[in-house]
C-alpha positions in Angstrom: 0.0 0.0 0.0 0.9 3.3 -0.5 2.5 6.0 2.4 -0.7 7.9 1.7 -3.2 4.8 2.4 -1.1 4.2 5.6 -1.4 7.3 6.9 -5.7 7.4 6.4 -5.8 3.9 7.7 -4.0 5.2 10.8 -6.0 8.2 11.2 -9.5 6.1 10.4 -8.7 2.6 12.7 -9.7 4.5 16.1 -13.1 5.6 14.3 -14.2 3.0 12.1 -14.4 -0.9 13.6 -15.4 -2.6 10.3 -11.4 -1.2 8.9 -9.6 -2.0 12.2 -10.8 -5.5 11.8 -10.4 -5.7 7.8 -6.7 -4.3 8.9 -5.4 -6.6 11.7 -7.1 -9.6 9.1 -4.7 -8.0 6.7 -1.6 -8.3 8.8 -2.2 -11.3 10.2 -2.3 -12.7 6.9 0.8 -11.1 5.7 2.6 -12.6 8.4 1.0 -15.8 7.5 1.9 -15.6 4.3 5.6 -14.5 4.7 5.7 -17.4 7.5 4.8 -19.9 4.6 7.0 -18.2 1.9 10.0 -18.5 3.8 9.4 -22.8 4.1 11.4 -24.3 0.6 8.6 -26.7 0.5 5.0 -26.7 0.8 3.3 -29.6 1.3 0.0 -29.9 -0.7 -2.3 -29.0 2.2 0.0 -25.9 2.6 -0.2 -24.8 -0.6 -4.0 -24.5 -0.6 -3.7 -22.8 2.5 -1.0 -20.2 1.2 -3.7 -19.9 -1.9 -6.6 -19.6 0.2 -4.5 -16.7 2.6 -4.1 -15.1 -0.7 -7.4 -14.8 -1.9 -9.0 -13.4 1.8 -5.6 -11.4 1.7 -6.8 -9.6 -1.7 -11.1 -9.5 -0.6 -9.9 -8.2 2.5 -7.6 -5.4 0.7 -10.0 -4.8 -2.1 -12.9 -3.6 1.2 -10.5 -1.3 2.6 -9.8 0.6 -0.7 -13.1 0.7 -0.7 -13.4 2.2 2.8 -10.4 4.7 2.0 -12.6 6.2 -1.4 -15.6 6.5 0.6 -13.5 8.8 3.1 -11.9 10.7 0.4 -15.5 11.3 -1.8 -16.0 12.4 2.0 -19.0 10.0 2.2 
């Protein structure tokens, strides 16, 4: 994410509980995900999990963009 995106999240978590929550998911996957990348061999199970991680990863990501425009439209 961009500087600028970090610093609205920041400012918005205290205020809105729907992005706090969509953020710490996003983290926690991250650091699932980097856990996972950083193994030279996934077994099959872990694969679909690493797969799986991505795809909440990128839902989860693609709501908080959304969160951030409504902000900026100021809606």
């Amino acid at each position: 994410m961009e500087e600028a995106d970090l610093q609205l999240i920041r400012k918005l978590i205290p205020r809105d509980e729907e992005l706090k929550r969509l953020w710490d998911e996003h983290l926690e996957y991250e650091k699932k995900l980097e856990a996972l990348g950083k193994r030279r061999y996934l077994s099959t199970e872990e694969d679909m999990k690493r797969k799986e991680l991505q795809k909440l990863k990128l839902k989860g990501k693609d709501r908080i963009e959304e969160i951030l425009r409504r902000y900026r439209s100021g809606k």
